[in-house]
TORTIZA-160894 format. One record per atom (N, C-alpha, C): atom name; x, y, z. Coordinates in nm, 4 decimals. Layout:
N
   atom       east      north         up
     CA          X          Y          Z
...
This chain:
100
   atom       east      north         up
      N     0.0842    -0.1178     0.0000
     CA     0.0000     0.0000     0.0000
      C     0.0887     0.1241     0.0000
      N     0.0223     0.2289    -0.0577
     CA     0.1331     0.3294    -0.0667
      C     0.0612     0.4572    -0.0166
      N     0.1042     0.5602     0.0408
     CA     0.0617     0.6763     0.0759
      C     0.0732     0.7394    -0.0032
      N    -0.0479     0.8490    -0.0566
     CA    -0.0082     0.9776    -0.1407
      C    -0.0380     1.0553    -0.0750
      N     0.0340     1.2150    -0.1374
     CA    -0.0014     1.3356    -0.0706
      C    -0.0050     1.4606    -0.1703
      N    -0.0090     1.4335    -0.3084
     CA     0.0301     1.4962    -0.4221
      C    -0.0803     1.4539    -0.5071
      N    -0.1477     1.5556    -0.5697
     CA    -0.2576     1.5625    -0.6190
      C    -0.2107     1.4855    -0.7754
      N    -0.0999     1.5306    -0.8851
     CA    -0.0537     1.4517    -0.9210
      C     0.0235     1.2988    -0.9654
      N     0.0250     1.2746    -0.8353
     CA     0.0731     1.1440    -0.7826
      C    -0.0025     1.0421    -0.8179
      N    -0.1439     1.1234    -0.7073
     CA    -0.2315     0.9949    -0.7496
      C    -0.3201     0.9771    -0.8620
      N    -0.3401     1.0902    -0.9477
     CA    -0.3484     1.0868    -1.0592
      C    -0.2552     0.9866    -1.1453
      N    -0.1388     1.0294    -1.1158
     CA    -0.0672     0.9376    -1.2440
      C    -0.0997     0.8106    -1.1632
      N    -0.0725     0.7171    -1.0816
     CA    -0.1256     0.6377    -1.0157
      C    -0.2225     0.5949    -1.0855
      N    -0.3537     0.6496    -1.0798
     CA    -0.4694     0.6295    -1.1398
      C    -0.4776     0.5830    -1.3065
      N    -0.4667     0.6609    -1.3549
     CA    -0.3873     0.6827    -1.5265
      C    -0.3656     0.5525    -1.5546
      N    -0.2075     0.5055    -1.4590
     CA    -0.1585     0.4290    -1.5177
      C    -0.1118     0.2484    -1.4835
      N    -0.2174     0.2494    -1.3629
     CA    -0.2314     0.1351    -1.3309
      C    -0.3590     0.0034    -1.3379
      N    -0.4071    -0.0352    -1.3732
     CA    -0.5095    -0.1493    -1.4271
      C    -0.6478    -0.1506    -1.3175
      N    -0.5753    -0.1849    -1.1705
     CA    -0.6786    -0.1277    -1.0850
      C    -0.6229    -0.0647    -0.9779
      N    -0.6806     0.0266    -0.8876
     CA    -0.6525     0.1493    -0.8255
      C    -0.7714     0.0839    -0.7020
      N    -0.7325     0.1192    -0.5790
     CA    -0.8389     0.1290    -0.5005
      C    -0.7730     0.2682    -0.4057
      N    -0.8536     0.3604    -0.3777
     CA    -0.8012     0.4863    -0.2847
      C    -0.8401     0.4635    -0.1547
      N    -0.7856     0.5137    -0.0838
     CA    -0.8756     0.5099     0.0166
      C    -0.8588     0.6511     0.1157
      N    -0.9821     0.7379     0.1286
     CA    -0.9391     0.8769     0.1350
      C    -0.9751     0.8600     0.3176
      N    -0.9021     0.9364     0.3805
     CA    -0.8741     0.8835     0.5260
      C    -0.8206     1.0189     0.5931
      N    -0.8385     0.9833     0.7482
     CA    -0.8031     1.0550     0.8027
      C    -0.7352     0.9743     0.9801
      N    -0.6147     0.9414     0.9239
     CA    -0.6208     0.8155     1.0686
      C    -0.5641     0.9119     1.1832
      N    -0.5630     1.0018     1.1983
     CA    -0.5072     1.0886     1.3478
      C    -0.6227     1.0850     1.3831
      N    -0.7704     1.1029     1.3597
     CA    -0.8520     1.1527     1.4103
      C    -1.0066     1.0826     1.4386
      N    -1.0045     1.0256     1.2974
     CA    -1.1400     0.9834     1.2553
      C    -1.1536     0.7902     1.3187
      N    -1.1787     0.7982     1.4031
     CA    -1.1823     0.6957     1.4629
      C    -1.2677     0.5546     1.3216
      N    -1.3507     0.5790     1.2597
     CA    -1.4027     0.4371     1.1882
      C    -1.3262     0.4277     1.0744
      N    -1.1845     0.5447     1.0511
     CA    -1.0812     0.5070     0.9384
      C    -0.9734     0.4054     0.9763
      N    -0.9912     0.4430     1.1626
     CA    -0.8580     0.3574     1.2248
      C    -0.9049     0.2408     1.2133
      N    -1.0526     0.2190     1.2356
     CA    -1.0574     0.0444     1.2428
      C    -1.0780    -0.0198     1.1120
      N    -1.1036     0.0624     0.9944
     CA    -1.0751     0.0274     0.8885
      C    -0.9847    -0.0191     0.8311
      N    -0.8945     0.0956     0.8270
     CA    -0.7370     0.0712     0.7957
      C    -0.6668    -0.0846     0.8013
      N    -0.7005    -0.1936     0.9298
     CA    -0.6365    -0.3147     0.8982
      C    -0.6841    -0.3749     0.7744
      N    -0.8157    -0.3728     0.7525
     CA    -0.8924    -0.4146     0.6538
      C    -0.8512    -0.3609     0.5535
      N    -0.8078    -0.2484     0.5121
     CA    -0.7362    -0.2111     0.4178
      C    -0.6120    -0.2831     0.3927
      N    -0.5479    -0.2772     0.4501
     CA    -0.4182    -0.3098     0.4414
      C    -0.3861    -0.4738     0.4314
      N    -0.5074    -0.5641     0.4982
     CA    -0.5371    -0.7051     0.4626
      C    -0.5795    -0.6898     0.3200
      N    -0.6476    -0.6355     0.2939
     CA    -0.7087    -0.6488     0.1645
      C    -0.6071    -0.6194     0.0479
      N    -0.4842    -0.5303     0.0647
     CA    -0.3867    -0.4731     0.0133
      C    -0.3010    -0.5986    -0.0630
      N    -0.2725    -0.6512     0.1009
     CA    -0.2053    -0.7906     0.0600
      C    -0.2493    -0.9073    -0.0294
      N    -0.3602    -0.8956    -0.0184
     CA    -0.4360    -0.9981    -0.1220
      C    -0.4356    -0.9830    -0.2522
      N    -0.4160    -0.8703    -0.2730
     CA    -0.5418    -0.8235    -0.4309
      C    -0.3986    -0.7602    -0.5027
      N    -0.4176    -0.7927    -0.6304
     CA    -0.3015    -0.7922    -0.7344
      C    -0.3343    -0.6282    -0.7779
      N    -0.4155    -0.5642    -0.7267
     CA    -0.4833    -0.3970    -0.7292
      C    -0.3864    -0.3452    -0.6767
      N    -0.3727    -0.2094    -0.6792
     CA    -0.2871    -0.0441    -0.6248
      C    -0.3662    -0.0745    -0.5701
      N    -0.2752    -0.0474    -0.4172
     CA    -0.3723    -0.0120    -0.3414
      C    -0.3073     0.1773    -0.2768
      N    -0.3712     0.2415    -0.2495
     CA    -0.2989     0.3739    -0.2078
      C    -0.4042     0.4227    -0.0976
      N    -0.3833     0.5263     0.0056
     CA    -0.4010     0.5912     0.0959
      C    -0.3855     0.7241     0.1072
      N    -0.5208     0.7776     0.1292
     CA    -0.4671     0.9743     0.1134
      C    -0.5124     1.0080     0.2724
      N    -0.4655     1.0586     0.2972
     CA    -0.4494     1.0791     0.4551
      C    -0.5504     1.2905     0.3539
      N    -0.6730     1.2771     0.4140
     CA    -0.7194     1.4150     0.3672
      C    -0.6766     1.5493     0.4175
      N    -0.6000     1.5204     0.5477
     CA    -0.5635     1.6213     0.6495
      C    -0.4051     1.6844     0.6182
      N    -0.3177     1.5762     0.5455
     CA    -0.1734     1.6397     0.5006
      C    -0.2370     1.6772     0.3461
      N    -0.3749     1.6250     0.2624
     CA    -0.4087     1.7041     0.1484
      C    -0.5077     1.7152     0.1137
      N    -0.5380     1.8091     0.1614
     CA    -0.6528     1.9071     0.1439
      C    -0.7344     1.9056     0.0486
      N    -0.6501     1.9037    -0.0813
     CA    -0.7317     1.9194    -0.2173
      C    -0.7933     1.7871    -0.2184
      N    -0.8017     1.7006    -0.1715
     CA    -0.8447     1.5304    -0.2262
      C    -0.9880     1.5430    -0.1669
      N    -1.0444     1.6333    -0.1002
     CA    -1.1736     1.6076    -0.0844
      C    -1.2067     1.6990    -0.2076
      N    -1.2398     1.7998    -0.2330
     CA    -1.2797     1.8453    -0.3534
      C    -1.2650     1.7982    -0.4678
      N    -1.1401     1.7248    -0.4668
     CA    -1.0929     1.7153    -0.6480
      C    -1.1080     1.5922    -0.7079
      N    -1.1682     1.4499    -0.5652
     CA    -1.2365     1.3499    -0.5972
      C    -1.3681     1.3297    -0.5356
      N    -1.4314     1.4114    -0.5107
     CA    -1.5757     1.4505    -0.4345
      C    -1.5448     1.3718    -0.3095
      N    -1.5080     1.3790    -0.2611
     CA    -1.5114     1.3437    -0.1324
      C    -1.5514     1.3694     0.0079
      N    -1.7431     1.3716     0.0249
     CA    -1.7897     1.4164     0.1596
      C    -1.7415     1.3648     0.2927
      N    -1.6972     1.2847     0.2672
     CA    -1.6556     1.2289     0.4265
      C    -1.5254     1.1110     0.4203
      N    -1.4942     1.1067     0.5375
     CA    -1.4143     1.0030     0.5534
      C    -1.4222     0.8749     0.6646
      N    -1.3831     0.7245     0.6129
     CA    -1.3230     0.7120     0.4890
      C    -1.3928     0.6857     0.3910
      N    -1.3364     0.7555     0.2598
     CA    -1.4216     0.6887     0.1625
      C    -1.3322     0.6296     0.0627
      N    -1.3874     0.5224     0.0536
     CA    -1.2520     0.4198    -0.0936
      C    -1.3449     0.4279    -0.2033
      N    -1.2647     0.3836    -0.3313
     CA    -1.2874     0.4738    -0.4497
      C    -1.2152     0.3048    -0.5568
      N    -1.2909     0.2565    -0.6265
     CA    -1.2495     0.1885    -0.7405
      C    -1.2069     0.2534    -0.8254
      N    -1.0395     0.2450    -0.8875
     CA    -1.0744     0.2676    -1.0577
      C    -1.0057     0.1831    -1.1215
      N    -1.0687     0.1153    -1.2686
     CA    -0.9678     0.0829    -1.3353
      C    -0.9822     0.1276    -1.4970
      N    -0.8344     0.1126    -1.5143
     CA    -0.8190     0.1921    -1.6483
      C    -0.8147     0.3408    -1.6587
      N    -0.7923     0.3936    -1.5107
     CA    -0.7984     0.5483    -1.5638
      C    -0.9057     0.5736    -1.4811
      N    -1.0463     0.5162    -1.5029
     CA    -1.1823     0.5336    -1.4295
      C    -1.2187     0.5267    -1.3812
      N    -1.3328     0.6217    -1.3219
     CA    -1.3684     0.5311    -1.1673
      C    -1.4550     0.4654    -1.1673
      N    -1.4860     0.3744    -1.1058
     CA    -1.5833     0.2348    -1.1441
      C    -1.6979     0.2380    -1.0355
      N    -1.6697     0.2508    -0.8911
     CA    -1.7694     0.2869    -0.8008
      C    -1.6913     0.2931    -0.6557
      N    -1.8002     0.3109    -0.5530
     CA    -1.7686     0.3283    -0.4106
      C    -1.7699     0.2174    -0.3629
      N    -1.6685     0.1583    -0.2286
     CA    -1.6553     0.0597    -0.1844
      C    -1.6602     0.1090    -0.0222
      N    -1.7130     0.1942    -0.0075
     CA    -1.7528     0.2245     0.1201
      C    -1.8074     0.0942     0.2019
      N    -1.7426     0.0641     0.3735
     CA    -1.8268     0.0236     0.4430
      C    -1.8410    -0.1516     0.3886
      N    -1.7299    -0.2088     0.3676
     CA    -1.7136    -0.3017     0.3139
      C    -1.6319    -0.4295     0.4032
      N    -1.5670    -0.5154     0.4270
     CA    -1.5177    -0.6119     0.5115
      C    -1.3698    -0.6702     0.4119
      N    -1.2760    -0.6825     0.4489
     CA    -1.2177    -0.7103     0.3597
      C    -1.2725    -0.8052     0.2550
      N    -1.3346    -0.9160     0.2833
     CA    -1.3695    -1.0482     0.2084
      C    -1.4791    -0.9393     0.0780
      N    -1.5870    -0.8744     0.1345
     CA    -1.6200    -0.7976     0.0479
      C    -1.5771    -0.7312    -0.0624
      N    -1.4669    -0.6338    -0.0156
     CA    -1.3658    -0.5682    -0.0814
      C    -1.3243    -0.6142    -0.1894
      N    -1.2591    -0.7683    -0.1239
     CA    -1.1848    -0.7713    -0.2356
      C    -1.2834    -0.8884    -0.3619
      N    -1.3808    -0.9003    -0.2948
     CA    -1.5023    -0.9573    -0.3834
      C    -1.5741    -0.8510    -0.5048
      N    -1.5644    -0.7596    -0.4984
     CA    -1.5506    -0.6314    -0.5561
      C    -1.4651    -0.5857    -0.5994
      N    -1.3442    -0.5977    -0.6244
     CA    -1.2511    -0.5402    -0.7315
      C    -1.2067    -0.6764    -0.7693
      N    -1.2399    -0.8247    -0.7558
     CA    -1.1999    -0.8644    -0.8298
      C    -1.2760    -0.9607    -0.9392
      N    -1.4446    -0.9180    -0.9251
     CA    -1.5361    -0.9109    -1.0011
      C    -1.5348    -0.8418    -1.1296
């Protein structure tokens, strides 16, 4: 799993990898990102997907510039696109969903 903090970054990220899962976060604070997060990061290990992490609080722009009302919210894309929300999911879910 990789951290971004560069609005570019995860763009090219996005662009240029097959599948993408984001996951827009806030772990200093937001307590249902912290208990998420293992599940992320299990799910990371599994799945032949990018997996990446935007911490919203070191960047600011990632709630506006991928609509992002709240946190956490994870984000499918592949090919460039975004495919849908994976909000609120279990790992086994998760990864039943991106690899559908």
């Amino acid at each position: 799993m990789l951290w971004v903090d560069d609005v570019t970054e995860l763009q090219d990220l996005i662009d240029s990898a097959h599948e993408v899962v984001v996951d827009f976060t806030a772990p200093s604070w937001c307590r249902p990102c912290q208990q998420f997060a293992p599940h992320f990061d299990k799910a990371a290990e599994k799945s032949d997907a990018t997996f990446v992490a935007v911490d919203v609080d070191k960047a600011p722009w990632a709630m506006a510039d991928y609509g992002v009302r709240g946190v956490p919210t994870v984000m499918l894309y592949q090919n460039g696109e975004y495919v849908k929300n994976l909000q609120e999911r279990s790992v086994i879910k998760l990864l039943a969903e991106i690899n559908s």
